[in-house]
C-alpha positions as protocol buffer text, in pm:
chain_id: "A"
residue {
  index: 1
  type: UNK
  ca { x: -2697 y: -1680 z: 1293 }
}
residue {
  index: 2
  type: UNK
  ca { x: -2798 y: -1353 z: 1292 }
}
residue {
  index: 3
  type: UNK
  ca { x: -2706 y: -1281 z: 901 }
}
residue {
  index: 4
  type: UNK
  ca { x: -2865 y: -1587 z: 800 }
}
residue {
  index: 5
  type: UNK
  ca { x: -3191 y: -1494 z: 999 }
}
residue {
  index: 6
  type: UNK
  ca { x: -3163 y: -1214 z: 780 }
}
residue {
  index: 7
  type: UNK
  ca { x: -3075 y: -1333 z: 459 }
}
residue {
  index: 8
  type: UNK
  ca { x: -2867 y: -966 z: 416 }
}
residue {
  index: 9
  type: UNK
  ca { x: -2831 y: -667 z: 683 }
}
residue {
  index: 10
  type: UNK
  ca { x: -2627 y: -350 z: 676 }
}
residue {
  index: 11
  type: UNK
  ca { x: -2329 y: -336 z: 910 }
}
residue {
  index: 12
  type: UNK
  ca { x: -2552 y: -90 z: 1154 }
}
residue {
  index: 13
  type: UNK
  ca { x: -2858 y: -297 z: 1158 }
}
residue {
  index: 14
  type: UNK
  ca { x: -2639 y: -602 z: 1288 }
}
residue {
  index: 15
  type: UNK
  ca { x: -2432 y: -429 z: 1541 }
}
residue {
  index: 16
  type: UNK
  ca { x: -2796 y: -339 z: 1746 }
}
residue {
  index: 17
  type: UNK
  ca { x: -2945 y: -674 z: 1669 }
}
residue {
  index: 18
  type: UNK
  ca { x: -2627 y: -806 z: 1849 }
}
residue {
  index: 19
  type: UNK
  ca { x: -2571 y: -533 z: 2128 }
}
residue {
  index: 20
  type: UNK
  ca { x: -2194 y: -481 z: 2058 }
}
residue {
  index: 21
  type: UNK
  ca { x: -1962 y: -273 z: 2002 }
}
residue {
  index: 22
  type: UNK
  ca { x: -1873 y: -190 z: 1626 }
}
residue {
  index: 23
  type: UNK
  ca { x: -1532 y: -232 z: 1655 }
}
residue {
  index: 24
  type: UNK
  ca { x: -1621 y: -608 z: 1843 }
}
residue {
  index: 25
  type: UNK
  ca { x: -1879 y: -651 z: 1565 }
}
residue {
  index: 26
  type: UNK
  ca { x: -1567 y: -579 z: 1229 }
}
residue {
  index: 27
  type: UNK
  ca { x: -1354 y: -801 z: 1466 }
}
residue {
  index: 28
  type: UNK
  ca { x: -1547 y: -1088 z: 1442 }
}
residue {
  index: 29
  type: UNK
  ca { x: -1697 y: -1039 z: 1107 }
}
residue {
  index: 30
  type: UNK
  ca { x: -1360 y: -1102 z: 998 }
}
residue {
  index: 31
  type: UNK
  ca { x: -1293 y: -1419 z: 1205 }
}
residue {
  index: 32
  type: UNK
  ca { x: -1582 y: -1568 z: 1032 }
}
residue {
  index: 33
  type: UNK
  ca { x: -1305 y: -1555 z: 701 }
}
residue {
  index: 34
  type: UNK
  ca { x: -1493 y: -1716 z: 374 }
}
residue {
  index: 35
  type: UNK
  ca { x: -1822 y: -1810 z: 619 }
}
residue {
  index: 36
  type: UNK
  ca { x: -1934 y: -1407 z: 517 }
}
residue {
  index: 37
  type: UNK
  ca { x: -1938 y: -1177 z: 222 }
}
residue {
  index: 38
  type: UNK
  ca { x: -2088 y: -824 z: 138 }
}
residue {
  index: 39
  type: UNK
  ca { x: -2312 y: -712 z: -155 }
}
residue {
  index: 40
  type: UNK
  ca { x: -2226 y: -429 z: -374 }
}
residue {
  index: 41
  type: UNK
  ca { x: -2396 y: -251 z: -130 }
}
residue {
  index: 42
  type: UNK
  ca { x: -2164 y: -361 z: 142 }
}
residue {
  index: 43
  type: UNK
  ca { x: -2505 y: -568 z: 304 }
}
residue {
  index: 44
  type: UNK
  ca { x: -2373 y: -847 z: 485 }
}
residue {
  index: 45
  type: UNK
  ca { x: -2463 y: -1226 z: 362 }
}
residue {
  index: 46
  type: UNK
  ca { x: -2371 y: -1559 z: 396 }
}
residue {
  index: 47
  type: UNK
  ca { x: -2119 y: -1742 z: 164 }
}
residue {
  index: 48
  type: UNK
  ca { x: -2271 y: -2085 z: 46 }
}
residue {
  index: 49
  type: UNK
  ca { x: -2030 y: -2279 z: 329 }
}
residue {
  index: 50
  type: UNK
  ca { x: -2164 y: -2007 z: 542 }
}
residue {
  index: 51
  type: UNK
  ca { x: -2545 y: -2084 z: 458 }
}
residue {
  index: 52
  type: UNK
  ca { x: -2398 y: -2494 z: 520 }
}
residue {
  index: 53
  type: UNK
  ca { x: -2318 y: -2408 z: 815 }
}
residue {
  index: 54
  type: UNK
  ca { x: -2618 y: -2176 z: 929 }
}
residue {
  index: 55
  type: UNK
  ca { x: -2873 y: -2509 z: 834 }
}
residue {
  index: 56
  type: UNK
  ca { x: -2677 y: -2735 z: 1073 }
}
residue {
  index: 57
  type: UNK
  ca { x: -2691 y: -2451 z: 1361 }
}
residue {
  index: 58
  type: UNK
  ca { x: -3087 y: -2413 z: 1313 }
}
residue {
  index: 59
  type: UNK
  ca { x: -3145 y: -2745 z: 1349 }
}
residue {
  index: 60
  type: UNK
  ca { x: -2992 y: -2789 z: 1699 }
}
residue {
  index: 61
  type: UNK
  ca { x: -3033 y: -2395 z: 1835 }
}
residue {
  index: 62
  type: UNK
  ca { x: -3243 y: -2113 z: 1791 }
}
residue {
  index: 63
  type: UNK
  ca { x: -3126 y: -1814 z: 1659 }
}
residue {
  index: 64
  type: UNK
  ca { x: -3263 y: -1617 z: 2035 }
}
residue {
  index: 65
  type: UNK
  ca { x: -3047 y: -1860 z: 2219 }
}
residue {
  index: 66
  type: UNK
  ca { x: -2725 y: -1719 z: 2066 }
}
residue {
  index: 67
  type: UNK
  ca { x: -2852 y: -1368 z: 2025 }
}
residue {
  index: 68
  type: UNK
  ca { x: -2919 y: -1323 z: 2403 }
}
residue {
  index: 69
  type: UNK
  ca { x: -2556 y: -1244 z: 2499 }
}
residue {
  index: 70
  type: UNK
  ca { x: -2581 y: -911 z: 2689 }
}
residue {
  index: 71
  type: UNK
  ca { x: -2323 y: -605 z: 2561 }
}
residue {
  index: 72
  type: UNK
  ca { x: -1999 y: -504 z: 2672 }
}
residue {
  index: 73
  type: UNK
  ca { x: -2002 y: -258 z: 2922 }
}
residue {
  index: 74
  type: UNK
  ca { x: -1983 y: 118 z: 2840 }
}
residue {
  index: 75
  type: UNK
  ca { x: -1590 y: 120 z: 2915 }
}
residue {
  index: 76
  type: UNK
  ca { x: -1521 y: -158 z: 2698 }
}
residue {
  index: 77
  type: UNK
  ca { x: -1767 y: 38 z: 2411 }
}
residue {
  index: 78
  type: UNK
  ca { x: -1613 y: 340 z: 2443 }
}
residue {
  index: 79
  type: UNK
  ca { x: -1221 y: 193 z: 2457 }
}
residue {
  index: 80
  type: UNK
  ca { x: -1322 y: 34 z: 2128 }
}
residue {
  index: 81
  type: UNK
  ca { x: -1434 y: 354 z: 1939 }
}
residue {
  index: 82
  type: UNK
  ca { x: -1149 y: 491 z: 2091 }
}
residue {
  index: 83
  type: UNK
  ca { x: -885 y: 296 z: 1964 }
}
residue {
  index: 84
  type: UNK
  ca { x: -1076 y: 119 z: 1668 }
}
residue {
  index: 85
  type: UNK
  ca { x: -1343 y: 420 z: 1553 }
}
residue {
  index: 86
  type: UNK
  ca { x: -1444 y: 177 z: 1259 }
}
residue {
  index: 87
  type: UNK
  ca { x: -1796 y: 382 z: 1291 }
}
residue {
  index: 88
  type: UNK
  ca { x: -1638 y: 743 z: 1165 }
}
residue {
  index: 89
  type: UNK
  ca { x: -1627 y: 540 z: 813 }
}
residue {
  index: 90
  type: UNK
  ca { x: -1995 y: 359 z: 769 }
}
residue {
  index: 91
  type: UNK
  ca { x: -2149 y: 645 z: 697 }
}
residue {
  index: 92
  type: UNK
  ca { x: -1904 y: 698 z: 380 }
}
residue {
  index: 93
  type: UNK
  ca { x: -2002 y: 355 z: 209 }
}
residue {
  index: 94
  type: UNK
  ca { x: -2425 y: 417 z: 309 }
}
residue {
  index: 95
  type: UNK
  ca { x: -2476 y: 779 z: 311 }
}
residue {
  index: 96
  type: UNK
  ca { x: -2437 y: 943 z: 3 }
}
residue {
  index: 97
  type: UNK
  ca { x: -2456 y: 1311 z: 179 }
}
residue {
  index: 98
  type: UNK
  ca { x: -2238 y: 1251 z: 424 }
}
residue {
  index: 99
  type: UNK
  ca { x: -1967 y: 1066 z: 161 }
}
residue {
  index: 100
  type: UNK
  ca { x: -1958 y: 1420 z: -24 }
}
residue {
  index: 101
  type: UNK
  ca { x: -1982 y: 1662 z: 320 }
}
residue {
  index: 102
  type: UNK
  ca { x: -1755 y: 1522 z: 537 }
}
residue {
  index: 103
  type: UNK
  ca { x: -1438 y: 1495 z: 298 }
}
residue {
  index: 104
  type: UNK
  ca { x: -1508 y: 1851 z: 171 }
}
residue {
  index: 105
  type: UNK
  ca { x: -1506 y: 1975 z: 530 }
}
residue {
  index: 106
  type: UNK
  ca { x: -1173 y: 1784 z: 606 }
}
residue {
  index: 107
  type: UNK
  ca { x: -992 y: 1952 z: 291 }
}
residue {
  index: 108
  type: UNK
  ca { x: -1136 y: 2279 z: 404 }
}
residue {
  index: 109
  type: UNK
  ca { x: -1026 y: 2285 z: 735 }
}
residue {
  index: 110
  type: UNK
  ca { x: -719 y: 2165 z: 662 }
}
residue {
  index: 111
  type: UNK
  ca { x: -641 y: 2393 z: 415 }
}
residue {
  index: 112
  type: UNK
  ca { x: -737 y: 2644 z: 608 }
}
residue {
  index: 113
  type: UNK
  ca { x: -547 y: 2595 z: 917 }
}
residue {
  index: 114
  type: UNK
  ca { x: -261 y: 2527 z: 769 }
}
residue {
  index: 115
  type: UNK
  ca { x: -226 y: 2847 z: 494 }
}
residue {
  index: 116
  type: UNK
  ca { x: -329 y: 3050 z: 767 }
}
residue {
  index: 117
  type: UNK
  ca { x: -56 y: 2894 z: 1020 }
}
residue {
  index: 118
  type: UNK
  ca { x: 187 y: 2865 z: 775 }
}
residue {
  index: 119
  type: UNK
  ca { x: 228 y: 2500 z: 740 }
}
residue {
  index: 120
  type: UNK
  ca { x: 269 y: 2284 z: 420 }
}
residue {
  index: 121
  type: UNK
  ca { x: 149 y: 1853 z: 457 }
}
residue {
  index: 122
  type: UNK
  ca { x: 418 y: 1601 z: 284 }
}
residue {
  index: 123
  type: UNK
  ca { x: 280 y: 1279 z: 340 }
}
residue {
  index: 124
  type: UNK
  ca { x: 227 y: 1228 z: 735 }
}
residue {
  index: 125
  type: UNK
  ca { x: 467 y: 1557 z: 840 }
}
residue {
  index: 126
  type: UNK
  ca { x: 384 y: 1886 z: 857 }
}
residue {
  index: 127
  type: UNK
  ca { x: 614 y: 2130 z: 787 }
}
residue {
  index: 128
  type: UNK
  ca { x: 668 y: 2536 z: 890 }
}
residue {
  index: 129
  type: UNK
  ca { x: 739 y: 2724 z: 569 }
}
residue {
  index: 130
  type: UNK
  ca { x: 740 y: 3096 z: 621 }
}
residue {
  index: 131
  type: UNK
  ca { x: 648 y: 3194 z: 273 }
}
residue {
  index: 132
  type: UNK
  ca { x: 497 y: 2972 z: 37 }
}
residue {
  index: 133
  type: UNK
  ca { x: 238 y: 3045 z: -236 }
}
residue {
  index: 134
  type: UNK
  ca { x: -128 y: 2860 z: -273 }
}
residue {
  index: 135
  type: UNK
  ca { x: -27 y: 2683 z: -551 }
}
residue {
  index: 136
  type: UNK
  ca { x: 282 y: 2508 z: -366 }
}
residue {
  index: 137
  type: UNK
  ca { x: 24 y: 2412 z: -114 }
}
residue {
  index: 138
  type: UNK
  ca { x: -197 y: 2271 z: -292 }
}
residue {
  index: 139
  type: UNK
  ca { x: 94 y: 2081 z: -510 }
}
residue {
  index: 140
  type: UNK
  ca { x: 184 y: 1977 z: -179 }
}
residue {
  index: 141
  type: UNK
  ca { x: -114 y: 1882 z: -61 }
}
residue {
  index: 142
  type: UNK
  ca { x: -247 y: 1714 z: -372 }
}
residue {
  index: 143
  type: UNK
  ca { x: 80 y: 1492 z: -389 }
}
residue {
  index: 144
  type: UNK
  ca { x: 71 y: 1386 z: -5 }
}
residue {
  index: 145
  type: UNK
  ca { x: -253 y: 1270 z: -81 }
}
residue {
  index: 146
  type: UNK
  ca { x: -187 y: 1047 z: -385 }
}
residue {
  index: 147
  type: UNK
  ca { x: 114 y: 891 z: -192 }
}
residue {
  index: 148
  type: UNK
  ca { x: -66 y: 814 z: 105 }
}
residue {
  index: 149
  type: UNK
  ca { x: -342 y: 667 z: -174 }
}
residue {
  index: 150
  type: UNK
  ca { x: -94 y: 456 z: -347 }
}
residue {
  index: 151
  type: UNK
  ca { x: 106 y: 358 z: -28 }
}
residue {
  index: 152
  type: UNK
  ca { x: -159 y: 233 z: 171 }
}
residue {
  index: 153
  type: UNK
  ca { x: -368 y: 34 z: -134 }
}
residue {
  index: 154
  type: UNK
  ca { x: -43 y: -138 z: -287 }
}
residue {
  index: 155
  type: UNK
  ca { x: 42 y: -235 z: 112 }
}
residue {
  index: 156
  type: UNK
  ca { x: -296 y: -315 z: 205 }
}
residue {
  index: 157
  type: UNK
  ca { x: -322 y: -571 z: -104 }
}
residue {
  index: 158
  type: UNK
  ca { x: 0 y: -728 z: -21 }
}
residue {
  index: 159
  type: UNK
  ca { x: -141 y: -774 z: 357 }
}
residue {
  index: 160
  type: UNK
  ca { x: -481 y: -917 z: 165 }
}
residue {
  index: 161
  type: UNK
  ca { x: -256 y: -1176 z: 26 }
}
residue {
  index: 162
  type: UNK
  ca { x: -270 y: -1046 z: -314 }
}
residue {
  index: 163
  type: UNK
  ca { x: 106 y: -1135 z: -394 }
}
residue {
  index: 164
  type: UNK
  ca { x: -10 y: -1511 z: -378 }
}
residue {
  index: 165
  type: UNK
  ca { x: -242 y: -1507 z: -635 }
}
residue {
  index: 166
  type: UNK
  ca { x: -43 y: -1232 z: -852 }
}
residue {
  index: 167
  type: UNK
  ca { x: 67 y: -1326 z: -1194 }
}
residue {
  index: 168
  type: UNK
  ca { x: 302 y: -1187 z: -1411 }
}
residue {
  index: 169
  type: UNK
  ca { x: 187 y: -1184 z: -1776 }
}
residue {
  index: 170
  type: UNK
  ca { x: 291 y: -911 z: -2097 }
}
residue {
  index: 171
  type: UNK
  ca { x: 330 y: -549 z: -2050 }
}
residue {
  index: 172
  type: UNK
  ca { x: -13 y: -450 z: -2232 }
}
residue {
  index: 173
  type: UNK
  ca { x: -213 y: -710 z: -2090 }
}
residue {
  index: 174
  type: UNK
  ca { x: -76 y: -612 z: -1717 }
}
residue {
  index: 175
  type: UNK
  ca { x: -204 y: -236 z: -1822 }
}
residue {
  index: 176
  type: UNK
  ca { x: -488 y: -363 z: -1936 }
}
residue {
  index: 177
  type: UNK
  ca { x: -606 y: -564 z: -1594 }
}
residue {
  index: 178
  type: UNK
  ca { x: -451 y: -259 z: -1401 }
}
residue {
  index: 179
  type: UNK
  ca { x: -724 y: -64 z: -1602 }
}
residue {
  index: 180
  type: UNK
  ca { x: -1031 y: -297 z: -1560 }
}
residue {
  index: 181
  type: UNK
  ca { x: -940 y: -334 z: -1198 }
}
residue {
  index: 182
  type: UNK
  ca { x: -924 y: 9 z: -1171 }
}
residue {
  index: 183
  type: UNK
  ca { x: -1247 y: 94 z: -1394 }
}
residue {
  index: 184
  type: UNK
  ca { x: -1488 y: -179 z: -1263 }
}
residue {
  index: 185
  type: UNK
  ca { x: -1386 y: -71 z: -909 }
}
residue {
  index: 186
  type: UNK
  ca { x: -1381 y: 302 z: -951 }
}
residue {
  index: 187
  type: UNK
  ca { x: -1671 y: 339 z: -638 }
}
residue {
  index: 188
  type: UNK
  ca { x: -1467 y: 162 z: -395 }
}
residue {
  index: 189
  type: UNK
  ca { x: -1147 y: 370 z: -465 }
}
residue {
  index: 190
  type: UNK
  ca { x: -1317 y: 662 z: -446 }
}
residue {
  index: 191
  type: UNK
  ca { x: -1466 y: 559 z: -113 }
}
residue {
  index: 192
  type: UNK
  ca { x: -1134 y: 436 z: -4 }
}
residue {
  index: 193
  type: UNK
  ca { x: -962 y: 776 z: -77 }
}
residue {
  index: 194
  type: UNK
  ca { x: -1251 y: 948 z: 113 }
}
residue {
  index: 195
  type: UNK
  ca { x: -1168 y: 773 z: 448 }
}
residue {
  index: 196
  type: UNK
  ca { x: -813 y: 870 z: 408 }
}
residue {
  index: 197
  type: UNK
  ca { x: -886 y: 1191 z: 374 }
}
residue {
  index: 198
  type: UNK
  ca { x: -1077 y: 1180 z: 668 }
}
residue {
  index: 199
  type: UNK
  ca { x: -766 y: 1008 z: 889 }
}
residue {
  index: 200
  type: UNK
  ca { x: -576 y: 1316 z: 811 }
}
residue {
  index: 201
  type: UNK
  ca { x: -782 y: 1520 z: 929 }
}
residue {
  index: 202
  type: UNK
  ca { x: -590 y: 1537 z: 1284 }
}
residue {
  index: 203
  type: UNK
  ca { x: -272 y: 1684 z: 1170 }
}
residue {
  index: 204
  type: UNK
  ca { x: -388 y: 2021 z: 1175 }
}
residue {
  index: 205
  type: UNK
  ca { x: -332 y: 2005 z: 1565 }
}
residue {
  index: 206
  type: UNK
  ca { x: 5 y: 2173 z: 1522 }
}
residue {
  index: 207
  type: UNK
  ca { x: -121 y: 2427 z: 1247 }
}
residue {
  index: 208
  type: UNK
  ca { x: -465 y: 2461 z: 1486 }
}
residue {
  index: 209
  type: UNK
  ca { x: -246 y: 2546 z: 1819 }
}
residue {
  index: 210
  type: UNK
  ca { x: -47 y: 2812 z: 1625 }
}
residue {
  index: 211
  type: UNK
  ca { x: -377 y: 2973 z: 1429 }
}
residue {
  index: 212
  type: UNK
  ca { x: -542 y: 3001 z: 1795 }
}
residue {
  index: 213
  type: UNK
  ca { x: -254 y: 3078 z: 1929 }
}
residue {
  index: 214
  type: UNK
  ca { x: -270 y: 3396 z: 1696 }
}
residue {
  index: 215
  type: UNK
  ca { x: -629 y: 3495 z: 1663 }
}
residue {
  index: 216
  type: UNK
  ca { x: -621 y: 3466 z: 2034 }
}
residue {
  index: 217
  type: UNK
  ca { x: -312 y: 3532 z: 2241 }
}
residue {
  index: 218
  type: UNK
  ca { x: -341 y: 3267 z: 2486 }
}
residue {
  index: 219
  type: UNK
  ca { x: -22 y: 3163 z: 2535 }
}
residue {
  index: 220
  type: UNK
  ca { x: -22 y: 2845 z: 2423 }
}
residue {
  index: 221
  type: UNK
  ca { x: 330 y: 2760 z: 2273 }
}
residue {
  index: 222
  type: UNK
  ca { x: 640 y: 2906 z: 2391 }
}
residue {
  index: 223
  type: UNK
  ca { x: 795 y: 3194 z: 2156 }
}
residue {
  index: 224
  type: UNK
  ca { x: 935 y: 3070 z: 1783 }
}
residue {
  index: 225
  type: UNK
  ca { x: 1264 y: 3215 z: 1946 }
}
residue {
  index: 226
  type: UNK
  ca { x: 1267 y: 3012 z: 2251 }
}
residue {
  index: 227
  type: UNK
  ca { x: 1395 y: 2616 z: 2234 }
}
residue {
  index: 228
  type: UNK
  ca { x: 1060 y: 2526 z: 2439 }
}
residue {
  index: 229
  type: UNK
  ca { x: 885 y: 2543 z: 2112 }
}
residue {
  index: 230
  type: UNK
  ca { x: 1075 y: 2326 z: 1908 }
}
residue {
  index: 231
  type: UNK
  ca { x: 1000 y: 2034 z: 2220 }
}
residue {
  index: 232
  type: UNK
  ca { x: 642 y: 2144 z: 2189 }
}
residue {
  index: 233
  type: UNK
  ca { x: 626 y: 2154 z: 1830 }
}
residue {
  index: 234
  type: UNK
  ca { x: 764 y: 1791 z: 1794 }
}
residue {
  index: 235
  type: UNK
  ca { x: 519 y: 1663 z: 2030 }
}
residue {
  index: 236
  type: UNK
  ca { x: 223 y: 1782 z: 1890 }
}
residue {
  index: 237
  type: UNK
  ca { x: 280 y: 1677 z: 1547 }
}
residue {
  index: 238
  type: UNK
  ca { x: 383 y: 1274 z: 1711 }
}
residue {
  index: 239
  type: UNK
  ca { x: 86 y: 1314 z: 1874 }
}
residue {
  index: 240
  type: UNK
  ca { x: -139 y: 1437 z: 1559 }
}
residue {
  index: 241
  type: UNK
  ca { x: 40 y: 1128 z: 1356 }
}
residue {
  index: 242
  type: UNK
  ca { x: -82 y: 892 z: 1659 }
}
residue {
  index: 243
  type: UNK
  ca { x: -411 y: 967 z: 1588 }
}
residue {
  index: 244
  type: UNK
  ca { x: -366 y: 967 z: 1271 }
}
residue {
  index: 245
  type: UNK
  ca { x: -231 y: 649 z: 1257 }
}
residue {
  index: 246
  type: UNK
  ca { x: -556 y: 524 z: 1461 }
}
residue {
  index: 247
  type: UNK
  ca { x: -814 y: 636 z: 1262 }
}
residue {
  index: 248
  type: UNK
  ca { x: -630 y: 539 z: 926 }
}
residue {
  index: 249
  type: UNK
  ca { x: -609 y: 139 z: 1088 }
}
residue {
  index: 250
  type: UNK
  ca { x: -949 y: 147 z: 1131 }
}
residue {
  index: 251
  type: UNK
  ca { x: -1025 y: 307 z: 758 }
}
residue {
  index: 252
  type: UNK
  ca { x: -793 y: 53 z: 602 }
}
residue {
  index: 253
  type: UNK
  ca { x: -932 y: -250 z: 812 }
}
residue {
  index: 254
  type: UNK
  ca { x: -1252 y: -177 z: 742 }
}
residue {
  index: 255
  type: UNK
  ca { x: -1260 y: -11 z: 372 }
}
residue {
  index: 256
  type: UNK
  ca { x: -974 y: -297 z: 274 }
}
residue {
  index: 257
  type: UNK
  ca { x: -1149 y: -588 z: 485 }
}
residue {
  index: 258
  type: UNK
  ca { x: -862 y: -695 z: 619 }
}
residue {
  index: 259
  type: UNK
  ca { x: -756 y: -751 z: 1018 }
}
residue {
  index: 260
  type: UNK
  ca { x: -674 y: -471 z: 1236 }
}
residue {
  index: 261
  type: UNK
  ca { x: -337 y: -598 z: 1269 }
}
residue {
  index: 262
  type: UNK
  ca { x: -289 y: -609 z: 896 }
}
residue {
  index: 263
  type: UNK
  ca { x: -426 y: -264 z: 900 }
}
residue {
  index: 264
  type: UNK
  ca { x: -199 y: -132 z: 1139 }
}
residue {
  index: 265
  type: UNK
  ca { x: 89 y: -284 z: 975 }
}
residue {
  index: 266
  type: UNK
  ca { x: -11 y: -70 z: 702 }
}
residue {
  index: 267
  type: UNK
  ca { x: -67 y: 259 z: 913 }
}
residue {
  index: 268
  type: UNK
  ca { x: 264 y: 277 z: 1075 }
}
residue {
  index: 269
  type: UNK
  ca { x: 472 y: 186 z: 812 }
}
residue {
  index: 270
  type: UNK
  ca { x: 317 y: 479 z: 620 }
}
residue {
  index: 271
  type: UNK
  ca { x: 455 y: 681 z: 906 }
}
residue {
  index: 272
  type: UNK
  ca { x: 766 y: 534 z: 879 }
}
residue {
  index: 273
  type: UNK
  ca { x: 799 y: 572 z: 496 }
}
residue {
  index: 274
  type: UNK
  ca { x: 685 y: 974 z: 541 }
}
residue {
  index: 275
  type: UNK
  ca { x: 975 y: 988 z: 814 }
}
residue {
  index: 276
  type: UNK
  ca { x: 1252 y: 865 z: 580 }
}
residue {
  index: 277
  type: UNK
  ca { x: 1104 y: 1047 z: 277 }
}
residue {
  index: 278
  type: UNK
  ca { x: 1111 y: 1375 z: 469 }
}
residue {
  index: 279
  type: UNK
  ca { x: 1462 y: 1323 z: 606 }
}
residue {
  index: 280
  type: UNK
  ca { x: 1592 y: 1232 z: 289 }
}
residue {
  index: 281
  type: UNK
  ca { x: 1486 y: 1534 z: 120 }
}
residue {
  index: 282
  type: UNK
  ca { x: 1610 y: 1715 z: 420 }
}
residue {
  index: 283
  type: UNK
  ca { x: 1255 y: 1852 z: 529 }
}
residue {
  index: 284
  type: UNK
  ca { x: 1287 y: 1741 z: 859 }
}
């Protein structure tokens, strides 16, 4: 009711006309399946059985009738951006500032913390190398990146349903659709790449521990020596790829319009895959 009233409205703009949460609001903008649809501008509209639909509900309800629901209560609001922070992404696909500020920062500090630490990233692990040299990290770093990138698009279109409607057709004319597909959707991939980039941002809490731990001498972790570190070590990084895991559902689910579920599919598996990567190569 509230999109057709509208005609289009961004995803912020609906969320306060409503009173809900945002993750509540993604949730059931996605139950509403082929009933919704976004612009190039990600503004949400009706589909035409959406608009059908919308006609019949005017003529027996007003729109204020189904709009007067009151919100969730703050516990409920602040489990959801908790647990499904789909808001740390909107401002990637409508502000143009913030799409080139916030990724920048996330390489930098991560860079940063880990160099400094001595850590190099493969994929969701973070790894203690004593001596390494820029370039390795950023090899490193640049690679974990395009896996994650690759992983989570090819997995996220196979939980779209994509394999359904894929058909096999001649080696140059499967490059060529990869390449229009690719070209005439260059904006979204970018954007798509930027909210990962952003979801790894919490695996510097190892790296971060040791640099304070360093610049500061509070005692944080046990000696390198002792076998107290290597328990606190471990837990640190399973909890930095918990959150990780969290904030990359709700990138995926939202950037990938797909359900959280789907999206968490996605998320852990990833973590999964960079656990049997690492232990074959015998990083971890």
């Amino acid at each position: 009711m509230a999109i057709g009233e509208a005609g289009k409205i961004g995803a912020t703009a609906l969320r306060d006309k409503l009173g809900i949460s945002t993750g509540s609001l993604y949730y059931n903008l996605r139950q509403l399946g082929g009933l919704v649809q976004q612009d190039q501008k990600r503004n949400y509209t009706l589909t035409p059985e959406g608009q059908r639909i919308y006609k019949a509900l005017v003529e027996r309800v007003e729109p204020e009738e189904l709009l007067s629901k009151e919100p969730p209560s703050r516990i409920v609001s602040a489990l959801s951006s908790i647990f499904f922070p789909v808001g740390l992404f909107i401002p990637i696909y409508e502000n143009v500032s913030v799409r080139i500020l916030i990724p920048l920062l996330s390489i930098s500090v991560i860079s940063a913390m880990m160099i400094y630490a001595k850590f190099i990233p493969f994929i969701l692990h973070v790894l203690e190398r004593p001596r390494f040299t820029v370039l390795e990290f950023v090899i490193n770093f640049l690679t974990s990146v395009f896996i994650v990138y690759i992983y989570t698009s090819i997995m996220s279109w196979i939980a779209r349903g994509g394999v359904k409607t894929f058909r096999i057709s001649g080696g140059k004319d499967s490059l060529s659709r990869i390449k229009d597909w690719f070209r005439n959707n260059y904006a979204e991939h970018l954007k798509f790449l930027l909210c990962l980039l952003i979801s790894l941002l919490p695996l510097i809490m190892l790296p971060g521990f040791v640099t304070i731990e360093r610049l500061f001498g509070l005692n944080l972790l046990p000696p390198s020596s002792a076998g107290e570190y290597f328990l606190v070590r471990d837990t640190l990084l399973l909890i930095s790829q918990g959150i990780t895991v969290i904030l990359m559902t709700a990138g995926i689910s939202y950037a990938k319009n797909i359900k959280w579920q789907s999206a968490a599919m996605v998320s852990f598996s990833l973590l999964y895959f960079s656990f049997f990567v690492n232990k074959v190569m015998g990083f971890v």
